[in-house]
py3Dmol code that shows the C-alpha trace and the ligand (Angstrom):
import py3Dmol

protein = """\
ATOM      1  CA  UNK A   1      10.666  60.421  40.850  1.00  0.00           C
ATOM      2  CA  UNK A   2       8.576  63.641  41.539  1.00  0.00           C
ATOM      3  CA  UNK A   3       7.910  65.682  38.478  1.00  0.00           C
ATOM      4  CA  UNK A   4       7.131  69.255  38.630  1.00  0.00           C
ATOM      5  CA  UNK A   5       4.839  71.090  36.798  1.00  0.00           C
ATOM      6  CA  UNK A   6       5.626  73.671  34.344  1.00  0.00           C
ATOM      7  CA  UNK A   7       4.116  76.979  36.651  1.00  0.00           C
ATOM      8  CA  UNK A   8       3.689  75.471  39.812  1.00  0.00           C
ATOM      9  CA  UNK A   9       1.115  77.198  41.578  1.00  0.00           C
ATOM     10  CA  UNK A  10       1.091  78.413  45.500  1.00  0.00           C
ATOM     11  CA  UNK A  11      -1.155  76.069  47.402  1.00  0.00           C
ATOM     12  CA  UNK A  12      -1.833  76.618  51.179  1.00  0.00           C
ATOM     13  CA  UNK A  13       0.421  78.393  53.578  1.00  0.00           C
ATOM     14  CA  UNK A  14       2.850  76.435  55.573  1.00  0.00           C
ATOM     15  CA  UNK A  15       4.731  78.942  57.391  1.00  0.00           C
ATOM     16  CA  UNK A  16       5.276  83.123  57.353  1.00  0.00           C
ATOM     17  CA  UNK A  17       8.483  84.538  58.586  1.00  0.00           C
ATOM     18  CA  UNK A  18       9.535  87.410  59.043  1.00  0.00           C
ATOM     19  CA  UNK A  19      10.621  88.223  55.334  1.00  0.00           C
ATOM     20  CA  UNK A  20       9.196  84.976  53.481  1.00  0.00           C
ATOM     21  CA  UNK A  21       6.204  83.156  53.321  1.00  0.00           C
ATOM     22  CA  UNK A  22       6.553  79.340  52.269  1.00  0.00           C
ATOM     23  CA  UNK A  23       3.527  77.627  50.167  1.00  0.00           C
ATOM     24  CA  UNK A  24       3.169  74.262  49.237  1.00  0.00           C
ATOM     25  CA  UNK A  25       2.866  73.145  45.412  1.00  0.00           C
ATOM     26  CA  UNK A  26       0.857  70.887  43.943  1.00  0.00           C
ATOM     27  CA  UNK A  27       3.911  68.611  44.114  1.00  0.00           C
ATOM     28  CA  UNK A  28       3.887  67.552  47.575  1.00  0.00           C
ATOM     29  CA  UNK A  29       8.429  67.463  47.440  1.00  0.00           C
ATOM     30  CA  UNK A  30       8.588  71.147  46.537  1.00  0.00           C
ATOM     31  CA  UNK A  31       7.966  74.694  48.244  1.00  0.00           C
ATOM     32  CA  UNK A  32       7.441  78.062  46.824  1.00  0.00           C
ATOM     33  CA  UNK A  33       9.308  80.638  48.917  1.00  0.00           C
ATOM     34  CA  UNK A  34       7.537  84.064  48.384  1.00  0.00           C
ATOM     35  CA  UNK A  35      10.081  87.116  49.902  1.00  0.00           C
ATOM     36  CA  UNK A  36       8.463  89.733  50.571  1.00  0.00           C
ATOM     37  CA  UNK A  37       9.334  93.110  51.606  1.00  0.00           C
ATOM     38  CA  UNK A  38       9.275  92.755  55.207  1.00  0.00           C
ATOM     39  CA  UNK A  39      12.154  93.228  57.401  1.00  0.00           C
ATOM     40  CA  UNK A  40      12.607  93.088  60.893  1.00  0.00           C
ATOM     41  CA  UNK A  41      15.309  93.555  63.625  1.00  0.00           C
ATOM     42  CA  UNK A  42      15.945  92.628  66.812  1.00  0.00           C
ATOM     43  CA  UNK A  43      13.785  89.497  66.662  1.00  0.00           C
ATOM     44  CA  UNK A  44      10.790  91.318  65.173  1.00  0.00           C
ATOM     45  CA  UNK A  45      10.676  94.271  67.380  1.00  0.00           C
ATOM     46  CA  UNK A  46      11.692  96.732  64.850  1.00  0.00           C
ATOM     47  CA  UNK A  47       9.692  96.591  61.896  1.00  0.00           C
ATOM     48  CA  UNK A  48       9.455  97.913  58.506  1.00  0.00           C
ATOM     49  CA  UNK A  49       8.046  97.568  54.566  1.00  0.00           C
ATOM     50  CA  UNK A  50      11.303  98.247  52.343  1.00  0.00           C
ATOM     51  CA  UNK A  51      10.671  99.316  48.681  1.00  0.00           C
ATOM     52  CA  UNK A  52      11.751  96.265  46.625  1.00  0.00           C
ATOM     53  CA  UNK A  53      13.598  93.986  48.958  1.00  0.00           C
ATOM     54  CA  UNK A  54      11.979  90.958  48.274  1.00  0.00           C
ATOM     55  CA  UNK A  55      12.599  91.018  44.378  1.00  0.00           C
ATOM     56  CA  UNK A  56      16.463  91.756  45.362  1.00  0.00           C
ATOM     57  CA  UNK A  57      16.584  89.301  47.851  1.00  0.00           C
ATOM     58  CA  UNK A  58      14.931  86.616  45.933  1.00  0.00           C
ATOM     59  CA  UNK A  59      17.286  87.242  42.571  1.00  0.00           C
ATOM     60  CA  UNK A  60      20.457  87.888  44.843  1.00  0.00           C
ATOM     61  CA  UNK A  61      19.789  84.351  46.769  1.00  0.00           C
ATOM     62  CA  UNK A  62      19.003  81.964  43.390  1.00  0.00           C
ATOM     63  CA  UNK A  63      22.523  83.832  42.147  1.00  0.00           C
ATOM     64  CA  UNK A  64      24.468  82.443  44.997  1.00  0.00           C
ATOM     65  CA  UNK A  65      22.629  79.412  45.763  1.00  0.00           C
ATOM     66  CA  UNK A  66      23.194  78.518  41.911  1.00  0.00           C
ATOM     67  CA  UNK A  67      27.472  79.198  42.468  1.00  0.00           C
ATOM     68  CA  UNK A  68      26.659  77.007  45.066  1.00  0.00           C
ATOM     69  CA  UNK A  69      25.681  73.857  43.359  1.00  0.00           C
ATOM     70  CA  UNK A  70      28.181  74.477  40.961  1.00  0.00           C
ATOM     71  CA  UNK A  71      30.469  74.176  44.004  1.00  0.00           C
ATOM     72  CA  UNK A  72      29.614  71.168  45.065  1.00  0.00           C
ATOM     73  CA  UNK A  73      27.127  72.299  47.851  1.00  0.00           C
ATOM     74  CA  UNK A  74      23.973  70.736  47.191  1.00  0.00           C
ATOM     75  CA  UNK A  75      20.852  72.952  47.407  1.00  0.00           C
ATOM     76  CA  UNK A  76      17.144  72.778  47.796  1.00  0.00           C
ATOM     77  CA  UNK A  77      16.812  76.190  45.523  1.00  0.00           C
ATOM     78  CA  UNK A  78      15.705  74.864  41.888  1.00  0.00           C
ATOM     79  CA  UNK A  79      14.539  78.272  40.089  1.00  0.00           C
ATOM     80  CA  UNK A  80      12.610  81.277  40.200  1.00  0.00           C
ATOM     81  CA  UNK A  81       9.159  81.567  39.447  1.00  0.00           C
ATOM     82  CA  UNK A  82       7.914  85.235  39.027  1.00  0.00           C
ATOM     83  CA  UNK A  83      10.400  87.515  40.568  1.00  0.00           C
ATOM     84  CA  UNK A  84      10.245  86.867  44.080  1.00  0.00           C
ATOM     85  CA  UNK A  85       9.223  83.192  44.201  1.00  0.00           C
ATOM     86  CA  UNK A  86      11.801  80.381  44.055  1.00  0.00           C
ATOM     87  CA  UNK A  87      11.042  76.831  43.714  1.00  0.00           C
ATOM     88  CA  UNK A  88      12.688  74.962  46.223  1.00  0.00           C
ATOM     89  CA  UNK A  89      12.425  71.241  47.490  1.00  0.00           C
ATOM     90  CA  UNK A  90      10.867  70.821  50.498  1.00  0.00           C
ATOM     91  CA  UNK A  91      13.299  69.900  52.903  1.00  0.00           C
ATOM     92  CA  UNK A  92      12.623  69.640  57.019  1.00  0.00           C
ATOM     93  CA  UNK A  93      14.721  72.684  58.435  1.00  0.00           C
ATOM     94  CA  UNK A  94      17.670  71.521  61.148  1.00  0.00           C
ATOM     95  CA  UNK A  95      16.872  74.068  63.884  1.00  0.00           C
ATOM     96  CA  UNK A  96      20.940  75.447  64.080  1.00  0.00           C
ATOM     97  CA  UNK A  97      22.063  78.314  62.191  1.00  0.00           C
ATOM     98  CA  UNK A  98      25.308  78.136  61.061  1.00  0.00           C
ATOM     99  CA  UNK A  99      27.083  81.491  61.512  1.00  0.00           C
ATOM    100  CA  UNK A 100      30.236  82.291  60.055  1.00  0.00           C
ATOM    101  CA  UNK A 101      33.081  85.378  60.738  1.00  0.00           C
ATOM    102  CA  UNK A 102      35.891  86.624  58.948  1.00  0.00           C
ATOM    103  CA  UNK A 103      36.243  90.185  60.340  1.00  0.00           C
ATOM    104  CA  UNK A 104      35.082  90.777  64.187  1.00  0.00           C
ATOM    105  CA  UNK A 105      31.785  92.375  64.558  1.00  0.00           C
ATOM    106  CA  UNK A 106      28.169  92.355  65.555  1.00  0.00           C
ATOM    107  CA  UNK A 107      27.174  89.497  68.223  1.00  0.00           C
ATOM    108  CA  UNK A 108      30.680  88.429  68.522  1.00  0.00           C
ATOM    109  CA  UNK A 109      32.436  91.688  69.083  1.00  0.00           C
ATOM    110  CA  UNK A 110      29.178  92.914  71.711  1.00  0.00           C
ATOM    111  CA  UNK A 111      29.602  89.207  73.689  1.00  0.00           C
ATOM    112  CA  UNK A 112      33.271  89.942  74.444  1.00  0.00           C
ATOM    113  CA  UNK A 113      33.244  93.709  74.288  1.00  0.00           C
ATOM    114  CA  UNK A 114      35.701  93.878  71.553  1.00  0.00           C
ATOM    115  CA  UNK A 115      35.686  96.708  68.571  1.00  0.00           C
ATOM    116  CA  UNK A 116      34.294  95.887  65.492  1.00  0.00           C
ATOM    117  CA  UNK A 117      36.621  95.444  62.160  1.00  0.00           C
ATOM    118  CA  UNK A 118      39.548  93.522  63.293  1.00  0.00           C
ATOM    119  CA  UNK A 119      39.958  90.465  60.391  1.00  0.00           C
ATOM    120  CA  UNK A 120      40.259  86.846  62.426  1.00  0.00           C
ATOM    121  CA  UNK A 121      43.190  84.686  61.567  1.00  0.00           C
ATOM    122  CA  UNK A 122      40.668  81.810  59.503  1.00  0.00           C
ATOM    123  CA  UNK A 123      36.870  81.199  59.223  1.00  0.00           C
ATOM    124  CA  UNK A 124      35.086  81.328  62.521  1.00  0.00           C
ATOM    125  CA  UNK A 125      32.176  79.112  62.830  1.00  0.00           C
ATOM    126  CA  UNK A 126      29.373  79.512  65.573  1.00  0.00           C
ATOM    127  CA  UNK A 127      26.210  78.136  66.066  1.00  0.00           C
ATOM    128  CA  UNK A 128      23.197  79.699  67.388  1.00  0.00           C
ATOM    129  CA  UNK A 129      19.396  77.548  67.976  1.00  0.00           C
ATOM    130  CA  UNK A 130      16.666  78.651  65.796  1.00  0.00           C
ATOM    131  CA  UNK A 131      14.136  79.478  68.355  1.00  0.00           C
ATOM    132  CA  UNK A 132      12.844  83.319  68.302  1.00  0.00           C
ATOM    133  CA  UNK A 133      11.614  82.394  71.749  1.00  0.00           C
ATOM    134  CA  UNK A 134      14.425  82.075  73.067  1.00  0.00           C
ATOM    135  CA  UNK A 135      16.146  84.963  70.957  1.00  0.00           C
ATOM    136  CA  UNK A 136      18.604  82.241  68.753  1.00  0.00           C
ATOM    137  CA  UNK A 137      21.366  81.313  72.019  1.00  0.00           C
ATOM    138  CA  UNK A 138      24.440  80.196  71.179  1.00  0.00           C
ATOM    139  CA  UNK A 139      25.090  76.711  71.271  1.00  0.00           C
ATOM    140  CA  UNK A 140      27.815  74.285  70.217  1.00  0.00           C
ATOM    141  CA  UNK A 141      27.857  71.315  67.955  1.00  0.00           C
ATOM    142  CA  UNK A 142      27.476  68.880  71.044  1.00  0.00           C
ATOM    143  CA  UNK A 143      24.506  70.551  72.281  1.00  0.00           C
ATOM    144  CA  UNK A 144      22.954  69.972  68.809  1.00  0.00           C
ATOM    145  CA  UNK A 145      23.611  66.783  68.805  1.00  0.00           C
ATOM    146  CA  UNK A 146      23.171  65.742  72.035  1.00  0.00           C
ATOM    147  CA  UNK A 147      19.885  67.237  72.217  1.00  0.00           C
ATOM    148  CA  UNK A 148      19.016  65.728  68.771  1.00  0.00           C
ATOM    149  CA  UNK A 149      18.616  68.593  66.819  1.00  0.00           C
ATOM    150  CA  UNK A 150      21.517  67.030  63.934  1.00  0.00           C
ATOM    151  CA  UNK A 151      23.831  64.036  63.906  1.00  0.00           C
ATOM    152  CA  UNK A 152      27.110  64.200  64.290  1.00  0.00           C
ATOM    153  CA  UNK A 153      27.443  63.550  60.750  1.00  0.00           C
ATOM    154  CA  UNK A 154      25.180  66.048  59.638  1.00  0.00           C
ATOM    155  CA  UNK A 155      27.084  69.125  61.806  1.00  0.00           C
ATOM    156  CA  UNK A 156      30.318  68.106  60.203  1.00  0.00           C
ATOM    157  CA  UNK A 157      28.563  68.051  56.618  1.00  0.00           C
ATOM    158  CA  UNK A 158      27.238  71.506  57.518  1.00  0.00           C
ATOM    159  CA  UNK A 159      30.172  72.952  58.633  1.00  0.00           C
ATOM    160  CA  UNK A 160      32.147  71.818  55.486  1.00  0.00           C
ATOM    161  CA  UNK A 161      29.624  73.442  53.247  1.00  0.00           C
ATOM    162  CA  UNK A 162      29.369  76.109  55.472  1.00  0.00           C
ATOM    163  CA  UNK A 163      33.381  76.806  54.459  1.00  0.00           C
ATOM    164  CA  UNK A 164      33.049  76.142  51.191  1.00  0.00           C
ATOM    165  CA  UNK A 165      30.336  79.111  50.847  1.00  0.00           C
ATOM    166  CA  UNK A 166      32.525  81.454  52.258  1.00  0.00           C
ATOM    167  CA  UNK A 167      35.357  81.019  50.206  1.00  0.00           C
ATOM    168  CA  UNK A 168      32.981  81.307  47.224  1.00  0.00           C
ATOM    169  CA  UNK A 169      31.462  84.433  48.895  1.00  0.00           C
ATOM    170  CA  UNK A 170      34.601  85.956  49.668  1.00  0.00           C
ATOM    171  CA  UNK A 171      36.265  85.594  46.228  1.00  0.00           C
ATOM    172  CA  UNK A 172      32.563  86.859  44.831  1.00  0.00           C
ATOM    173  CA  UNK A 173      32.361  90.170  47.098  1.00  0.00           C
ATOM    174  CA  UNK A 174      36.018  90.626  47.371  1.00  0.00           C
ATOM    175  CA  UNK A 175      35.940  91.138  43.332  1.00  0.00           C
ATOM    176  CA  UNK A 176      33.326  93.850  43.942  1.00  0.00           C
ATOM    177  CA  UNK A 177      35.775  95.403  46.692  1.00  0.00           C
ATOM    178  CA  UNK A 178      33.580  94.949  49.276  1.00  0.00           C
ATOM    179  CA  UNK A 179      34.496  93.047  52.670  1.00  0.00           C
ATOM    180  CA  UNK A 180      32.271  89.549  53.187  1.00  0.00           C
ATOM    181  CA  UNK A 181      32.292  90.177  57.400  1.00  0.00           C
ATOM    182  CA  UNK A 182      29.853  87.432  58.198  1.00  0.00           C
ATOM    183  CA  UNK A 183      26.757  85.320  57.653  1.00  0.00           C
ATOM    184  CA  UNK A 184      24.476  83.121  58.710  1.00  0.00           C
ATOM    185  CA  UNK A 185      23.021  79.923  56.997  1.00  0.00           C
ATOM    186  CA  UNK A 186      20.527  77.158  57.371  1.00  0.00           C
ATOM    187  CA  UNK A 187      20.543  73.666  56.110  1.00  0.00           C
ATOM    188  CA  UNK A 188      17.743  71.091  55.605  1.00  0.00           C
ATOM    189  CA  UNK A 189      17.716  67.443  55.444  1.00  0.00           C
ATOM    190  CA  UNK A 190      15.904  66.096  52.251  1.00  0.00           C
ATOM    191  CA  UNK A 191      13.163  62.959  52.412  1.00  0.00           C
ATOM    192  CA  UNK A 192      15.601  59.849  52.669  1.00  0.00           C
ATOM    193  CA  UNK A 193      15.835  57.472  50.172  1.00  0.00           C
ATOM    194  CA  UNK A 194      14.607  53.537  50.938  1.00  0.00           C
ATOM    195  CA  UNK A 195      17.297  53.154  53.046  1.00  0.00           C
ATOM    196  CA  UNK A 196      16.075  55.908  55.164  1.00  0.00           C
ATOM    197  CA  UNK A 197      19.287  57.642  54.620  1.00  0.00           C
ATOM    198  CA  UNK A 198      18.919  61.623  54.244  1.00  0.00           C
ATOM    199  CA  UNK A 199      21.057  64.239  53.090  1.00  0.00           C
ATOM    200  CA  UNK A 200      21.848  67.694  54.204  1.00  0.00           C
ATOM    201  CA  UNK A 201      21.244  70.580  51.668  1.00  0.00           C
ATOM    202  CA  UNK A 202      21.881  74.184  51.858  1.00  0.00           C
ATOM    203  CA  UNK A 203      18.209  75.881  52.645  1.00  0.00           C
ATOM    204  CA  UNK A 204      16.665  79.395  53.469  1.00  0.00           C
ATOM    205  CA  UNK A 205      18.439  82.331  51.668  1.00  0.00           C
ATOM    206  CA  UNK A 206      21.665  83.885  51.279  1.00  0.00           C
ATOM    207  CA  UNK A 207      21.027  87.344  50.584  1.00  0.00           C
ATOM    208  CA  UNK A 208      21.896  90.964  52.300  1.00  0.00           C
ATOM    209  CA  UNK A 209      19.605  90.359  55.380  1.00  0.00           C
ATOM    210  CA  UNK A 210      22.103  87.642  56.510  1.00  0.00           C
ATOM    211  CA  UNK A 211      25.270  89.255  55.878  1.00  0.00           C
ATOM    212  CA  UNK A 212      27.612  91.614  57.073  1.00  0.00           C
ATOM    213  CA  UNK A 213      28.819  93.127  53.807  1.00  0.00           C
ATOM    214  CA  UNK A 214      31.397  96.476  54.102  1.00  0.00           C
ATOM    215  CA  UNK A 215      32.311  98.608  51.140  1.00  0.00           C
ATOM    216  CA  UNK A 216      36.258  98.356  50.832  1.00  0.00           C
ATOM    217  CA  UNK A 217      38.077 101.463  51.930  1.00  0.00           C
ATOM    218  CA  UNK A 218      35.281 103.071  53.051  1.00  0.00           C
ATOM    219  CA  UNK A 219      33.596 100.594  55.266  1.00  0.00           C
ATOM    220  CA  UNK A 220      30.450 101.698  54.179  1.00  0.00           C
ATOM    221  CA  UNK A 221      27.794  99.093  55.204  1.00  0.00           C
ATOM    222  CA  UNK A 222      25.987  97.457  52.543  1.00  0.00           C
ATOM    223  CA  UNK A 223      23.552  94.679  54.284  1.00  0.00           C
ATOM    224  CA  UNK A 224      20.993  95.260  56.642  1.00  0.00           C
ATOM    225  CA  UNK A 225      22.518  96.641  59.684  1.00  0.00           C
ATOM    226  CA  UNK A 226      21.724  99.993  57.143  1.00  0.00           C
ATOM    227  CA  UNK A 227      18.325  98.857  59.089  1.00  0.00           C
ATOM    228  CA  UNK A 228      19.230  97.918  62.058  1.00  0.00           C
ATOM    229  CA  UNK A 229      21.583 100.558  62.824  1.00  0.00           C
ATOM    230  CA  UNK A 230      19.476 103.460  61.668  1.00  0.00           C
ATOM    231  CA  UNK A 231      22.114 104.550  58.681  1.00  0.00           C
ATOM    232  CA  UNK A 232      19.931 105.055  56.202  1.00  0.00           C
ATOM    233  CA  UNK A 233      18.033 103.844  53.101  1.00  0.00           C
ATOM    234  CA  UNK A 234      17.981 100.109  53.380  1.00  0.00           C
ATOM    235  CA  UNK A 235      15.886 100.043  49.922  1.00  0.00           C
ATOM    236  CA  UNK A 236      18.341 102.381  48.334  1.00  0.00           C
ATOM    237  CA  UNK A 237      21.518 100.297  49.632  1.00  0.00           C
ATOM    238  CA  UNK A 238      19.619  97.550  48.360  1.00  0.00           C
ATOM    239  CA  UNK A 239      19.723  98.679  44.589  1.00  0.00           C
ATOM    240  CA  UNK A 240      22.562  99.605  44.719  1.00  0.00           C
ATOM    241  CA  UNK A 241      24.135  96.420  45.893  1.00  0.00           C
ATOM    242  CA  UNK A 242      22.113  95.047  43.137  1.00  0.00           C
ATOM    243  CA  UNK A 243      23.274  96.482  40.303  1.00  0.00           C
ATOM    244  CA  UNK A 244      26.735  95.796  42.002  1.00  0.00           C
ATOM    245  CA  UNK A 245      25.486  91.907  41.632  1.00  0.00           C
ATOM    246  CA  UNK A 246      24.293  92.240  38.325  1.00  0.00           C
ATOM    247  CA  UNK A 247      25.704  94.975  36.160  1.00  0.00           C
ATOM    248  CA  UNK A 248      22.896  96.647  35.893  1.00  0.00           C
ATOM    249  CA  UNK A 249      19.879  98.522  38.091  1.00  0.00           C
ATOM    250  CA  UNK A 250      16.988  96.879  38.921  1.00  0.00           C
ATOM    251  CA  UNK A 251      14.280  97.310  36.614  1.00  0.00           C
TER     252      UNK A 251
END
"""
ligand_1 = """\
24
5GP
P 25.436 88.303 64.759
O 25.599 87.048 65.542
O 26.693 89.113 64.714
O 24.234 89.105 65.175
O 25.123 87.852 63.253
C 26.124 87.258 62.464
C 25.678 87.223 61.028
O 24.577 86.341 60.895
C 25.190 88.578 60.488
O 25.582 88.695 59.137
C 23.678 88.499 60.601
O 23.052 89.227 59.549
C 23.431 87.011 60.444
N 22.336 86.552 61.299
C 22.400 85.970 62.516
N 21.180 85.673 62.992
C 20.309 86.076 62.053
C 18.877 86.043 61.945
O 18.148 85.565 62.809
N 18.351 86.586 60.797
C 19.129 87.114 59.804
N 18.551 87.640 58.711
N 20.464 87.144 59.872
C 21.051 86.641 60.976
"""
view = py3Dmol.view(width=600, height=400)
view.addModel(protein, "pdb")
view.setStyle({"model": 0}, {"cartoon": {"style": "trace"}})
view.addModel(ligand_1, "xyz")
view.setStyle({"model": 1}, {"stick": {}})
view.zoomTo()
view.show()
């Protein structure tokens, strides 16, 4: 067994995205995941610094991914360090995000040129490829595993936690009155034990970047096609989605 140390400290850089950076530790089984304020649209063509997002982000995402566990979906989020660090284990990434709908909108209603808002009968899951080369296609769960990006196994495991965060997420937002439209997640496998055997955790973030999240009544957006779209403040929707979250502004 791995122990960590009290403050782990950020060691080199293994990867920058487009909102995070991820550092090693001086544990070589866990991650620090610094957000920072970046965000980006349109796979990095529109660009922009927004006032506070990472600390929102970061807080927001150990929130959920903490209902999570306590869901039964296992995580590689352990805590936060600082206020936009989280300690995470270090898992190796399975290149398909899992996308799930409740309402029609966004890539979905654009693809088959229907209108945005209409609610879908159940959970619709899609699956894009993590490549920004490529722009994230759509694939389906035989491509992945065909091509050897998952095992079977691992899709189905992903797709049942995938469910199981949305109903969490819905009951969550729907108690703030605001509509959970969609999402996206990624999952991780986890070093496997002797046996070779590895597991599939929930990785990455969920947070207001990934989301589709409308204001009940109003449909006022509160996620980052604020950003996207041109609507307005993202930094301001941000706080104020925040102190939805918590109770209280951010301080
Ligand atoms: P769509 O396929 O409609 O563009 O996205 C569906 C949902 O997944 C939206 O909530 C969107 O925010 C999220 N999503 C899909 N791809 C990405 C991505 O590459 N980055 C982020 N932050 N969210 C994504």
């Amino acid at each position: 067994m791995s122990t960590s140390p009290a403050t782990p400290t950020r060691g080199v850089l293994l990867y920058s995205g487009k909102a995070k950076d991820v550092y090693a530790t001086e544990d070589p089984s866990r991650i620090l995941m610094h957000y920072t304020d970046g965000a980006t649209a349109f796979n990095g063509v529109k660009k922009a610094q927004i006032d506070q997002k990472g600390v929102i982000n970061a807080r927001i995402s150990a929130f959920f991914m903490e209902k999570m566990a306590s869901a039964g979906v296992p995580t590689a989020f352990e805590r936060m360090v600082g206020d936009r660090d989280q300690l995470c284990k270090r898992v190796a990434i399975i290149p398909v995000e899992v996308v799930v709908r409740n309402v029609i909108a966004g890539g979905l209603a654009k693809k088959l040129g229907l209108a945005e808002g209409a609610r879908l009968k159940a959970p619709l899951i899609e699956h894009f490829y993590k490549s920004d080369s490529l722009n994230d296609p759509q694939i389906n769960e035989e491509t992945a595993v065909l091509l050897g990006w998952a095992r079977a196994w691992e899709m189905q495991a992903m797709r049942e936690y995938a469910l199981r965060v949305n109903d969490v997420l819905l009951e969550f937002w729907g108690g703030l009155n605001i509509d959970l439209v969609d999402f996206k997640l990624e999952f991780g496998r986890l070093p496997g034990d002797v046996s070779g055997a590895t597991s599939v955790v929930l990785a990455d973030e969920i947070t207001p970047d990934g989301s589709r999240l409308w204001e009940r009544g109003t449909g006022r957006k509160l996620d980052k096609d604020v950003f996207r779209r041109d609507l307005g403040d993202l930094s301001e929707t941000y706080k104020e989605l925040y102190a939805r979250v918590f109770g209280a502004r951010l301080t």
